[in-house]
C-alpha positions as CSV (number, residue, x, y, z in Angstrom):
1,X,-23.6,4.0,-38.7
2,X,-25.8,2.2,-41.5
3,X,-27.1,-1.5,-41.2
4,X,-28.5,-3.6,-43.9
5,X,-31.9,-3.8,-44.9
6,X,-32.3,-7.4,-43.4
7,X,-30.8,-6.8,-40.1
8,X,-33.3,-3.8,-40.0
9,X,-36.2,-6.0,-40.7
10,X,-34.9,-8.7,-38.3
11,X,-34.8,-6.2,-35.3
12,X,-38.6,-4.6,-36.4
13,X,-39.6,-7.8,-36.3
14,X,-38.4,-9.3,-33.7
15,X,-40.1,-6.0,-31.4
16,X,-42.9,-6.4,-32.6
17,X,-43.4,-10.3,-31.5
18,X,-41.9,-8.6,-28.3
19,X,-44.4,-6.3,-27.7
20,X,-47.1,-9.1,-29.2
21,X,-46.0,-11.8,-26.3
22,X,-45.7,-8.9,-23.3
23,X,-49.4,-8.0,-24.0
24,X,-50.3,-11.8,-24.5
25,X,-48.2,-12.6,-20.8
26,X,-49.9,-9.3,-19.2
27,X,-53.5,-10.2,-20.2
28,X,-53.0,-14.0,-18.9
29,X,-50.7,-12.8,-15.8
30,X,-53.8,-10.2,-15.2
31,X,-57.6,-11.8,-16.4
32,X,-56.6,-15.3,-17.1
33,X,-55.0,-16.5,-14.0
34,X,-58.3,-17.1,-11.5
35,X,-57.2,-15.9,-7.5
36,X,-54.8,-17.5,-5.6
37,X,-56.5,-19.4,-2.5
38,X,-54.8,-17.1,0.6
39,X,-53.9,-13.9,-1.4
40,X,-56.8,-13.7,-3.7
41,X,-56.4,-11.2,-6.5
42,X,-53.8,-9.7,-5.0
43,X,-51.3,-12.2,-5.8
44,X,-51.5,-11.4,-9.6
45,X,-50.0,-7.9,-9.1
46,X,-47.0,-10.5,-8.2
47,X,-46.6,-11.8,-11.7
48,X,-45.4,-7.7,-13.0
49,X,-43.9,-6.6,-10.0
50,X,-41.3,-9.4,-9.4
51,X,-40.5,-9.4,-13.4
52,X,-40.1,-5.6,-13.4
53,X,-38.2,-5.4,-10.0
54,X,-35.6,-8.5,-11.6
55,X,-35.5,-6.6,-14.7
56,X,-34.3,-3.3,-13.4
57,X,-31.8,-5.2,-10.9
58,X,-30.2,-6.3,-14.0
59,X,-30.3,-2.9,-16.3
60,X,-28.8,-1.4,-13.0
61,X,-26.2,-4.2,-12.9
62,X,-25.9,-3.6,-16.7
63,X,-25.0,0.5,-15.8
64,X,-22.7,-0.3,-13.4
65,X,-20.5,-2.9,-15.9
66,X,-21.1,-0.4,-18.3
67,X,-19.8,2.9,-16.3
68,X,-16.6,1.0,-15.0
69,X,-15.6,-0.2,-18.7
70,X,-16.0,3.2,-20.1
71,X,-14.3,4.5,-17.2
72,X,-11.4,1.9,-18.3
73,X,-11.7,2.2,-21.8
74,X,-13.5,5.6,-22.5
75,X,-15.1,3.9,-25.5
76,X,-18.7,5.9,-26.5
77,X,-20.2,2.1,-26.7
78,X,-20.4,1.5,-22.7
79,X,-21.4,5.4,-22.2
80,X,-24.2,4.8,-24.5
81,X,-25.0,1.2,-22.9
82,X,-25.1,3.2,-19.7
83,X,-27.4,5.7,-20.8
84,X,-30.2,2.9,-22.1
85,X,-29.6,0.2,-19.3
86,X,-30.7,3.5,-17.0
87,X,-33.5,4.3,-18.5
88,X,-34.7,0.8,-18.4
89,X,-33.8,0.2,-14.9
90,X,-35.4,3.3,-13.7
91,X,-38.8,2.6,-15.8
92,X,-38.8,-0.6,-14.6
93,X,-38.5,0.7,-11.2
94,X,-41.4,2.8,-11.8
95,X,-43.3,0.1,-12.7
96,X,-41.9,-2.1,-9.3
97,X,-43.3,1.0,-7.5
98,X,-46.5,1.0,-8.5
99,X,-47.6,-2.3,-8.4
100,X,-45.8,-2.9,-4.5
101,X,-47.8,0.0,-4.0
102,X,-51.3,-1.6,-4.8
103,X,-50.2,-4.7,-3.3
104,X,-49.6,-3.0,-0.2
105,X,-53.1,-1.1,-0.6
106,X,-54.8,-4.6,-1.4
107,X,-53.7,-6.7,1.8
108,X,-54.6,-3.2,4.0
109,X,-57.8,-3.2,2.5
110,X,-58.2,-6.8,3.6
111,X,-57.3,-6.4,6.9
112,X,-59.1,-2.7,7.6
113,X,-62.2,-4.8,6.6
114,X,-62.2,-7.6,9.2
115,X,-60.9,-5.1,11.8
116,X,-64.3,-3.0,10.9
117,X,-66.5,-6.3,11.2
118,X,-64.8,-6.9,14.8
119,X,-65.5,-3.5,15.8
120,X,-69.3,-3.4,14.5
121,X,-69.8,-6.5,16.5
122,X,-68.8,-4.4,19.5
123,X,-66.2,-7.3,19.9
124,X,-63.2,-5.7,20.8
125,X,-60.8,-7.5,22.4
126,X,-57.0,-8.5,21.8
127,X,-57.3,-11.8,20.6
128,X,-60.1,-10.9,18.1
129,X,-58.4,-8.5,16.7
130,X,-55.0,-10.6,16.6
131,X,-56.8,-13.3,15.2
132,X,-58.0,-10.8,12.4
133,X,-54.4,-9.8,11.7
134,X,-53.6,-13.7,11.7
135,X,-56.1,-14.2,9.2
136,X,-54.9,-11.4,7.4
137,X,-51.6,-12.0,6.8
138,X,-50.7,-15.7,7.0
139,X,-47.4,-16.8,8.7
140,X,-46.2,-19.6,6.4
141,X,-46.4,-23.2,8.7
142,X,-43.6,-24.5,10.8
């Protein structure tokens, strides 16, 4: 299948501004944005991991459409739309992963650190150390 010359230049274009504006969001999502009062630092992780968690929901949604219409059809197109929206969904996923990951390893640090001041004080008690896991992680008000 051939395309014309314009359409070409159209679609190199419009990947490169793509590629232009993801490393323009990830630098402000990442270095710009200063910490968030309760979450700190950690809360910027939140700006990739929710896009690349929404974005693979829908190249998954995208595989499923696509494998039922070429199971109706058997049309090549919705195979092949399969094919890519998978590979998407599961890089994305990959991505989701990673960062949930160092979110996860960011609040523990948090918390392992007030629990080691509590013990070095020789403090140990329930209520310190429930007050440290209260700090920790806040409960939104009621």
């Amino acid at each position: 299948m051939t395309y014309s010359e314009s359409r070409t230049r159209l679609l190199r274009g419009l990947t490169i501004a793509a590629a232009v504006l993801f490393v323009v969001g990830l630098y402000l999502a990442l270095f710009w944005v200063g910490p968030e009062r309760q979450q700190g630092a950690a809360q910027r992780i939140f700006y990739v991991h929710l896009g690349s968690f929404l974005g693979s929901f829908i190249a998954f949604g995208a595989t499923v459409v696509a494998g039922i219409a070429y199971l109706r059809t058997r049309n090549a197109k919705w195979d092949t739309l399969g094919l890519a929206s998978v590979e998407i969904g599961l890089g994305l996923s990959a991505i989701t992963v990673i960062t949930g990951k160092e979110l996860s390893r960011e609040e523990t640090r948090e918390l392992e650190t007030k629990v080691a001041a509590i013990i070095r004080k020789g403090d140990i008690n329930q209520s310190n150390l429930a007050a440290a896991l209260a700090a920790a992680i806040p409960l939104p008000a009621r």
